[in-house]
C-alpha positions as CSV (number, residue, x, y, z in Angstrom):
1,X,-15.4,78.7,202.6
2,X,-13.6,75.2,201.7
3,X,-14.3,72.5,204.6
4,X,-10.8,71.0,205.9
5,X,-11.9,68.2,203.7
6,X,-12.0,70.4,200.9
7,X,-8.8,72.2,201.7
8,X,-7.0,68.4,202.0
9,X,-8.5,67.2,198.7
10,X,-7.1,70.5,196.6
11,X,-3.9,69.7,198.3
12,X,-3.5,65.9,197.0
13,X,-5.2,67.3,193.7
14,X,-2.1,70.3,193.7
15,X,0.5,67.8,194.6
16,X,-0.9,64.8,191.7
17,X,-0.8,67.5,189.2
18,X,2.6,68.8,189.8
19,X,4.0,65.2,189.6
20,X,2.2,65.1,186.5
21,X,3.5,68.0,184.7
22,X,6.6,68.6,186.9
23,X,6.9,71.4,188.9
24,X,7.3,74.1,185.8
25,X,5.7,72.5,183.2
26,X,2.0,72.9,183.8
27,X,0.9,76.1,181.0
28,X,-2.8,76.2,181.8
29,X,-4.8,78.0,184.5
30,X,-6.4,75.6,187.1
31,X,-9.7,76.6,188.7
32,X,-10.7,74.6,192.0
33,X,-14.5,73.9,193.2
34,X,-14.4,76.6,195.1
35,X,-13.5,79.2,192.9
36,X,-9.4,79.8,193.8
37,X,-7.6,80.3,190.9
38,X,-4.1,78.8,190.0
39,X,-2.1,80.5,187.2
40,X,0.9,78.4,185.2
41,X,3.9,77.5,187.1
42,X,5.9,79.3,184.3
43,X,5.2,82.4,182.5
44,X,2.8,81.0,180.0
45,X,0.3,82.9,178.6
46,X,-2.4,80.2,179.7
47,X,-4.9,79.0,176.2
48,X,-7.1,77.2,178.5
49,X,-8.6,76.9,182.0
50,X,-8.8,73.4,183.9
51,X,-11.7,73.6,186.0
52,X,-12.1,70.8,188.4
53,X,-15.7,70.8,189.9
54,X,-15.4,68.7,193.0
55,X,-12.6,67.4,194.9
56,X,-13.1,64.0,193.2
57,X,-13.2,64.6,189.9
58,X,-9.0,64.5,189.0
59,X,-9.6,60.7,190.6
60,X,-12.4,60.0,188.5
61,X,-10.6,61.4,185.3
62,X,-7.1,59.6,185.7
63,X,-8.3,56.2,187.8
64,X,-8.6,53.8,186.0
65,X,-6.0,55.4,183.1
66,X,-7.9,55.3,179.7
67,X,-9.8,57.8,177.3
68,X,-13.1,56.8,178.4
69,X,-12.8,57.6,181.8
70,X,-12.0,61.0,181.0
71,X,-14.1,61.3,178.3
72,X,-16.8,60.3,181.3
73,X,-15.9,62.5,183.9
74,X,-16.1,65.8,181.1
75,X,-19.4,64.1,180.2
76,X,-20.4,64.3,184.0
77,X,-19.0,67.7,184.0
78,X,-16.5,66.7,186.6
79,X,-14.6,69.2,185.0
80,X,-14.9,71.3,182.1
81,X,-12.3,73.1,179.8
82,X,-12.6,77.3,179.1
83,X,-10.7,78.2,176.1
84,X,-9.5,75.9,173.7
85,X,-10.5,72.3,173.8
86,X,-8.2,71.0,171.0
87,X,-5.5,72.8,172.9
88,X,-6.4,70.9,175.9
89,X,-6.3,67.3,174.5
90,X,-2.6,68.0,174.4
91,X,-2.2,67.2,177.8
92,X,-3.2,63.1,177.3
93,X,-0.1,62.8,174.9
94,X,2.2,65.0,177.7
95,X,0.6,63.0,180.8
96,X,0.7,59.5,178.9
97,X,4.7,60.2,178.3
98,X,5.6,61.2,181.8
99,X,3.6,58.2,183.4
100,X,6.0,55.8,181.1
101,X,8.0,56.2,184.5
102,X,6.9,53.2,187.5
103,X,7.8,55.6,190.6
104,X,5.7,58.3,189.1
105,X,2.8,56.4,188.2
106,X,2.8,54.8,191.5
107,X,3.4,57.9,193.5
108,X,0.3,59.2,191.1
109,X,-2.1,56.6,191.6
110,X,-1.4,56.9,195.6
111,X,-2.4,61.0,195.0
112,X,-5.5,59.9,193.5
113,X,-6.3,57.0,195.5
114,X,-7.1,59.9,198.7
115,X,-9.2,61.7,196.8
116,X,-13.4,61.1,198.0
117,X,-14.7,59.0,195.4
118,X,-18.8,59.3,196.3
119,X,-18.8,63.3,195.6
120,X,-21.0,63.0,192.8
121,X,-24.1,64.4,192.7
122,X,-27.6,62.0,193.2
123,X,-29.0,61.4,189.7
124,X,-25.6,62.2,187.6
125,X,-25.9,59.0,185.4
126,X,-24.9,59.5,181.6
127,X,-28.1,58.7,180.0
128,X,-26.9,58.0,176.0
129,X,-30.0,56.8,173.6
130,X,-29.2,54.0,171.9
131,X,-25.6,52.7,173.2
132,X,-26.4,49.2,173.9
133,X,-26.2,47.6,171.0
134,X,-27.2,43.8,170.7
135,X,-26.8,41.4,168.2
136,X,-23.9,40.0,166.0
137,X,-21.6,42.8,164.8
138,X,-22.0,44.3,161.5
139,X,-25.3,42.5,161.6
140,X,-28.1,44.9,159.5
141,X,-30.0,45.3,162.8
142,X,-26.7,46.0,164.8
143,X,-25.2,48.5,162.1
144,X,-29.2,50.2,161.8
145,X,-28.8,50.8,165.7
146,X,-25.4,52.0,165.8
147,X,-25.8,54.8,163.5
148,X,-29.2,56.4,164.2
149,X,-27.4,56.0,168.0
150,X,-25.1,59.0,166.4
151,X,-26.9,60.3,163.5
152,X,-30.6,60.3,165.5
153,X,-29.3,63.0,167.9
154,X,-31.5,65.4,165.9
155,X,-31.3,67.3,162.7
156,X,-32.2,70.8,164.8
157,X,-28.8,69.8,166.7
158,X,-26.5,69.8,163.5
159,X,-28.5,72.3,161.9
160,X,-26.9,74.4,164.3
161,X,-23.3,74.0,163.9
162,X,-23.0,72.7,160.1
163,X,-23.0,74.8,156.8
164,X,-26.2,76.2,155.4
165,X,-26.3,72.6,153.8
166,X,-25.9,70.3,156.3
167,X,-22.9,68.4,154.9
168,X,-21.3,66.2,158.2
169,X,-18.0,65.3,156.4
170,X,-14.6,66.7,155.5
171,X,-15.0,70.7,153.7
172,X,-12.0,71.4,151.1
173,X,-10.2,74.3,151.1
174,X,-7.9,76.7,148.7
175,X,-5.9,78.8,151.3
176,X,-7.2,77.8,154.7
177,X,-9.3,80.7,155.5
178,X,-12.7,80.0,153.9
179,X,-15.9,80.1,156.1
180,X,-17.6,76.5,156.3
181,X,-20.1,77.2,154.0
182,X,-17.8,78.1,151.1
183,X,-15.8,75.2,152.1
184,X,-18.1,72.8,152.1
185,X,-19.7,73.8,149.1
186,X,-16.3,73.3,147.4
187,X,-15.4,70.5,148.6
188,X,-19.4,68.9,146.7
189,X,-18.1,70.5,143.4
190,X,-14.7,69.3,143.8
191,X,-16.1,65.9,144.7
192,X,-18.7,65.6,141.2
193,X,-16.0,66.8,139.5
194,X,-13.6,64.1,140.4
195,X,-15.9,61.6,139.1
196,X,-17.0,63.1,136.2
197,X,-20.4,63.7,136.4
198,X,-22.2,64.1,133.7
199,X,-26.0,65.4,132.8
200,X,-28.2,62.7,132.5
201,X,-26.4,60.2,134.7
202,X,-27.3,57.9,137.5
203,X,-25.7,59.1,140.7
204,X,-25.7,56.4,143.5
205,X,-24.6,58.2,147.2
206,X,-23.9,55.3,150.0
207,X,-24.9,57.1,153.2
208,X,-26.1,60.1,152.0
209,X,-27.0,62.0,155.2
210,X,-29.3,64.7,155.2
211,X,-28.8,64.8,150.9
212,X,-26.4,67.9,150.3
213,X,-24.4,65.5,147.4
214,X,-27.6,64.5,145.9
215,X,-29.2,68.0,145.9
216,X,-25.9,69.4,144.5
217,X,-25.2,67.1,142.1
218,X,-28.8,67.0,140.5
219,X,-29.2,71.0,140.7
220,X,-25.1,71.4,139.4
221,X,-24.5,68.8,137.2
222,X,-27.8,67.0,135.9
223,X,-27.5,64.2,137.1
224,X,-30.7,61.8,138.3
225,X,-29.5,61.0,142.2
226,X,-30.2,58.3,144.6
227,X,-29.6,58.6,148.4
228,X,-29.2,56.0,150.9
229,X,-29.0,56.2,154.7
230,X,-30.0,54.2,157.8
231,X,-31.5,57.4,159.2
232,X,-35.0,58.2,158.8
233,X,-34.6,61.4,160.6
234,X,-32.1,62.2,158.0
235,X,-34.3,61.0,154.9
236,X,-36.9,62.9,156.2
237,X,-35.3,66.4,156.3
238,X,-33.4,65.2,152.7
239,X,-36.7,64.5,151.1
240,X,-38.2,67.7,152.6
241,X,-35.0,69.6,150.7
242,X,-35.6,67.7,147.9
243,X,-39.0,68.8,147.4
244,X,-38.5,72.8,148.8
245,X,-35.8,72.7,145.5
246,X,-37.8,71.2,143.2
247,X,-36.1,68.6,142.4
248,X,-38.2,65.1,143.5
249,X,-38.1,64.5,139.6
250,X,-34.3,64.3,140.1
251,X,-33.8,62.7,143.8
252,X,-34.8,59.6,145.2
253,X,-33.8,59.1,149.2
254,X,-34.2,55.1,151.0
255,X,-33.7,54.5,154.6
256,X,-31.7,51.2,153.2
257,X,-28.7,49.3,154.0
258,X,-26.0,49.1,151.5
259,X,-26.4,45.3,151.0
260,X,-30.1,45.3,150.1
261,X,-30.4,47.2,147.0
262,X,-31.9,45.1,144.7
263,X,-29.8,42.8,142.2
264,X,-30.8,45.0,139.4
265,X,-29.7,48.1,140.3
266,X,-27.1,49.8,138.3
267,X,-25.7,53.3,138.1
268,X,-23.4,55.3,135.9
269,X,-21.6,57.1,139.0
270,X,-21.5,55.7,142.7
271,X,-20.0,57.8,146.2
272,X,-19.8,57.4,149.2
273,X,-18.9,59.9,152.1
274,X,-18.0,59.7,155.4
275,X,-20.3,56.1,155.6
276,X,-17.2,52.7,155.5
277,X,-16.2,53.7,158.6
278,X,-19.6,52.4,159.8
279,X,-19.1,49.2,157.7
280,X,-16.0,47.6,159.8
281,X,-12.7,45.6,158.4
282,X,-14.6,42.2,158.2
283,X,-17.6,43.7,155.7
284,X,-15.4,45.3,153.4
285,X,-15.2,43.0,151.3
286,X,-19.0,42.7,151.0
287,X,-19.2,46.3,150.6
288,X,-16.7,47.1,148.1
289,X,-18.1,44.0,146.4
290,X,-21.5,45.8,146.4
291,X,-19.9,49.5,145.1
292,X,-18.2,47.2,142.4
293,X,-21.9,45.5,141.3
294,X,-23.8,48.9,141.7
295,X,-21.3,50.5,138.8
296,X,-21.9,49.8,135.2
297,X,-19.2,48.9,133.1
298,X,-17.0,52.1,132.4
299,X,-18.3,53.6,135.3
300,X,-16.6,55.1,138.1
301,X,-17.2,54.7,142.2
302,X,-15.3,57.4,144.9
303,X,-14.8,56.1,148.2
304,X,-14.4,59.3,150.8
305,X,-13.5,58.0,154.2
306,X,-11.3,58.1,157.3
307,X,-8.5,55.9,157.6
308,X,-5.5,54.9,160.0
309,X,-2.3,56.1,159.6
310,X,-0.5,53.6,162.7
311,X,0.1,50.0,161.3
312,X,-0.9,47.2,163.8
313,X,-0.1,43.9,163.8
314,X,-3.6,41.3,163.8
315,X,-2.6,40.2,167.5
316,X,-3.0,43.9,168.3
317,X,-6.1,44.1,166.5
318,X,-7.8,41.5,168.5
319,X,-6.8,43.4,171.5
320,X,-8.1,46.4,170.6
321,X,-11.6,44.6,169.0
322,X,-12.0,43.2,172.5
323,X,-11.3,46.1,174.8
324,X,-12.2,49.0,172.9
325,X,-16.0,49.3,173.5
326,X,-15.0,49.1,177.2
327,X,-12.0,51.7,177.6
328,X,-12.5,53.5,174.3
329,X,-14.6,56.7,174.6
330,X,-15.6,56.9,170.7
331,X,-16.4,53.5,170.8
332,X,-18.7,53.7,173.6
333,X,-20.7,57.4,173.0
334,X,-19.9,58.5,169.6
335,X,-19.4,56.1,166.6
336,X,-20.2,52.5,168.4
337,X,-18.7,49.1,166.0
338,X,-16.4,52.0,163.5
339,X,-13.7,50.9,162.8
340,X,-10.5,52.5,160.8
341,X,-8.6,50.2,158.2
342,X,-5.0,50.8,156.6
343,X,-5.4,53.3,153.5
344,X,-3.5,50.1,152.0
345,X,-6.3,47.9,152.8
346,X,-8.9,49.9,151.1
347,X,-7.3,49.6,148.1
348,X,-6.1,46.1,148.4
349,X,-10.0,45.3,148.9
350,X,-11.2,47.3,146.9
351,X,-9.3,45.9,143.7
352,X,-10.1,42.6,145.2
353,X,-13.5,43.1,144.4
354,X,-12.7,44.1,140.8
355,X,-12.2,48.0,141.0
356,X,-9.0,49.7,139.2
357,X,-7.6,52.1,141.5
358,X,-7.1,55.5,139.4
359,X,-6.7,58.2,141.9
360,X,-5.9,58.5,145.7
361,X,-5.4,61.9,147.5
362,X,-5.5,62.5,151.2
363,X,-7.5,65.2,152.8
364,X,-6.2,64.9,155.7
365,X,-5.2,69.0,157.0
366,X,-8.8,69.7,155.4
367,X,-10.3,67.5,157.9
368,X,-8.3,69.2,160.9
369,X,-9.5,72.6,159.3
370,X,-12.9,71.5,159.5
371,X,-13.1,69.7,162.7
372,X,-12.3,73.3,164.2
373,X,-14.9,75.1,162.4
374,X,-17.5,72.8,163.9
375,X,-16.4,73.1,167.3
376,X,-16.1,76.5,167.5
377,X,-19.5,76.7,166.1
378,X,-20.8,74.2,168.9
379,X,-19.5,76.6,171.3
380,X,-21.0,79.6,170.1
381,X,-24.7,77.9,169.8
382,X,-23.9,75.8,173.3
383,X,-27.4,76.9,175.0
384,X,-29.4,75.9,172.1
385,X,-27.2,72.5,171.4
386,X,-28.2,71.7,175.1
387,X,-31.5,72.7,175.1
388,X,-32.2,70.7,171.4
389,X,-30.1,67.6,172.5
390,X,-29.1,67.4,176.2
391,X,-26.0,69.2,178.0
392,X,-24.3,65.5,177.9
393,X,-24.8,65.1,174.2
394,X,-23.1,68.8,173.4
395,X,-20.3,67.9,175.4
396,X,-19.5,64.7,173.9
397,X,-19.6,66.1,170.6
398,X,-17.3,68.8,171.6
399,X,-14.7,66.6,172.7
400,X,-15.2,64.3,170.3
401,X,-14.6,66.7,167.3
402,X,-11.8,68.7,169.6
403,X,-10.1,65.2,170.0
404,X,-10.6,64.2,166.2
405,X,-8.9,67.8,165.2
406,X,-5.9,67.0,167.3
407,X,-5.9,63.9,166.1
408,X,-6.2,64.4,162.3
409,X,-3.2,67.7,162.6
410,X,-0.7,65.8,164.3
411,X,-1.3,62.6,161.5
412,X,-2.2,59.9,163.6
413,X,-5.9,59.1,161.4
414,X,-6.0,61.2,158.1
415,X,-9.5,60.8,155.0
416,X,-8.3,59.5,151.8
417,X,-10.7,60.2,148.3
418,X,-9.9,57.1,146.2
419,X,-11.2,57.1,142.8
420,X,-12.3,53.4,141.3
421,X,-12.7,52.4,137.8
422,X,-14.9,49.8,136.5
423,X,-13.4,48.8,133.1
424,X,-15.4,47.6,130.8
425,X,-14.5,44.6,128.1
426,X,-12.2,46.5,125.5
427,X,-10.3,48.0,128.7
428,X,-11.0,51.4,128.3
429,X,-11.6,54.0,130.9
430,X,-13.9,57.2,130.6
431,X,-11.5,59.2,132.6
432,X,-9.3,62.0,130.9
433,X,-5.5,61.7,130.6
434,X,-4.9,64.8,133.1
435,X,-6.2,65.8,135.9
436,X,-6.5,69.0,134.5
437,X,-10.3,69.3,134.2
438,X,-10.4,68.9,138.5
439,X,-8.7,72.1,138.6
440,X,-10.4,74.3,135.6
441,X,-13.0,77.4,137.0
442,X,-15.7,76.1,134.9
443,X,-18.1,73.7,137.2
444,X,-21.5,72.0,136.6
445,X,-23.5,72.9,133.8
């Protein structure tokens, strides 16, 4: 039975939620700490349950008024959301609107201020590997530290909830309805056929993962691969792939950093998927720079990467440089030092650096399609995530991805395949007239 302090608390949390929403507007359920039930105000058919664990935890999710206190407190498990997560990240774009209002936001932060603020359990730290990070930014130590901090989690962890072949980037899809695995598998062959591979070629793939493109495109298409990534967890398990195919005469995987491959390398093709987010605005000259030296003359280089689709000024940039490892949630627990550019800065950069921009094409409902698969996949393995990776880590990744889907469907970041030529001295380019041959059934060899 609720203690009068409990029975107070529920009604400042009742009250602060009603001025939030209004008093008809709130279309979830609402479950309390102590098990009482709220239904919708209206006649909604309810998509998700708010559960608020203890009579402090709407104070610690709304004070102070940014994404990573929230993203925090679901870390904490200060609440938790049954039913559907995307669904649920609605509310930050509803609440952010009505709060545009002084009286409400003061009569709010009044609510929240008399809610107990030492509730939390002894021990209840977030304990993150690796989030500290040290060192100029974009440094080679810095940028080594802030991925394996995301892509060190485990391999047994995104074994569980990625296709059979472990590819952790956008899948591509005919009608929407595809599993994962057929998804992704398409979205490899659509990728080698975009740029052309051919047998016998040198394949260079920038942040390679776990080696699903370099497997794919040695076993599909003939091609001699090279893989790169700051990971050796991920190396390891590519290497071990490498080998169970029978293909280590065809696939070569570093743990390297895109600015130290040697002077005389040179490759027919170069790709790179889901890695320049990692780079940041002010290396990307240096690393388109790099694609451009890494391609032979005639050759062509695919850059497959998230961009931004909200223009900000360079004084607003600064801002957001400064606060955002300290209020951004992302920043902080998931992809520390990314950073999203303009799709019209990757190719002003990228022709910069001597690269003829051939072909751009966003993906970005593809990524929204995906982002769902994973997370309902997350959910259904949500014991074993825990038990491989910690209960903290699986829900940071499900809202994370939950967040990213809502994100990517309402067009507020999208992923844009850009297709680079480097011409050689007469001018001429290896590419067909049409795109015709991306579309044709025949694939590989």
């Amino acid at each position: 039975m609720a203690t009068t302090t409990d029975a107070a608390a529920k009604r400042v949390a009742s009250a602060v939620l009603e001025d939030l929403f209004g008093p008809s507007g709130r279309t979830f359920a609402l479950r309390f700490w102590d098990g009482t039930v709220e239904g919708p105000k209206a006649s909604f058919e309810p998509r998700f349950t708010l559960v608020l664990r203890r009579p402090g935890a709407l104070r610690r999710m709304l004070l102070p008024p940014t994404d990573l206190a929230l993203g925090e407190a679901y870390i904490r498990d200060d609440f938790d959301i049954e039913g559907n997560l995307e669904e649920a990240t609605k509310l930050v774009e509803f609440i952010s609107r009505r709060l545009r209002s002084p009286t409400l936001l003061a009569r709010v932060v009044r609510g929240l201020r008399r809610l107990p603020s030492d509730d939390l359990p002894k021990n209840d730290s977030i304990r993150f590997p690796n989030r500290h990070l040290r060192g100029r930014l974009h440094s080679r130590t810095r940028d080594a530290t802030a991925v394996r901090s995301h892509y060190d989690v485990g391999n047994e962890f995104y074994a569980l909830w990625l296709d059979r072949r472990m590819v952790y980037s956008c899948a591509y899809f005919d009608t929407g309805e595809e599993d994962i695995d057929a998804a992704q598998e398409a979205k490899l062959d659509y990728t080698c056929r975009k740029f052309r591979l051919k047998p016998g070629e040198s394949l260079l793939d920038i942040g390679c993962g776990w080696g699903s493109l370099v497997l794919y495109a040695a076993e599909h298409y003939g091609v001699k691969a090279t893989g790169i990534t700051l990971s050796e967890p991920q190396a390891t398990l590519a290497r071990a792939r490498i080998a169970e195919a029978g293909l280590t005469d065809r696939c070569h995987i570093e743990v390297r950093d895109y600015r130290d491959l040697p002077q005389g390398s040179i490759f027919d093709k170069v790709v790179s998927v889901g890695m320049f987010e990692h780079v940041g605005r002010a290396k990307l000259p240096t690393y388109f720079s790099q694609a451009y030296r890494l391609t032979r003359p005639g050759g062509l280089f695919l850059n497959h990467g998230i961009i931004t689709l909200s223009s900000r000024s360079a004084p607003l940039r600064l801002v957001e440089k400064v606060l955002s490892p300290r209020t951004s949630f992302i920043q902080r627990y998931v992809f520390p030092d990314g950073e999203l550019v303009s799709p019209a800065e990757v190719l002003r950069l990228a022709e910069a650096a001597g690269c003829e921009t051939r072909d751009v094409e966003s993906l970005r409902e593809h990524y929204a399609l995906t982002l769902r698969r994973w997370v309902r996949r997350l959910e259904g393995r949500h014991e074993e995530a825990a038990q491989v990776a910690g209960e903290q880590t699986y829900r940071a990744w499900r809202l994370y991805m939950a967040g990213c889907a809502r994100a990517f469907a309402m067009g507020r970041i999208s992923i844009v395949q850009a297709l680079f030529s480097k011409s050689g001295e007469d001018g001429l380019s290896t590419l067909p007239l049409t795109r015709k041959d991306l579309y044709a059934p025949e694939t590989g060899l």
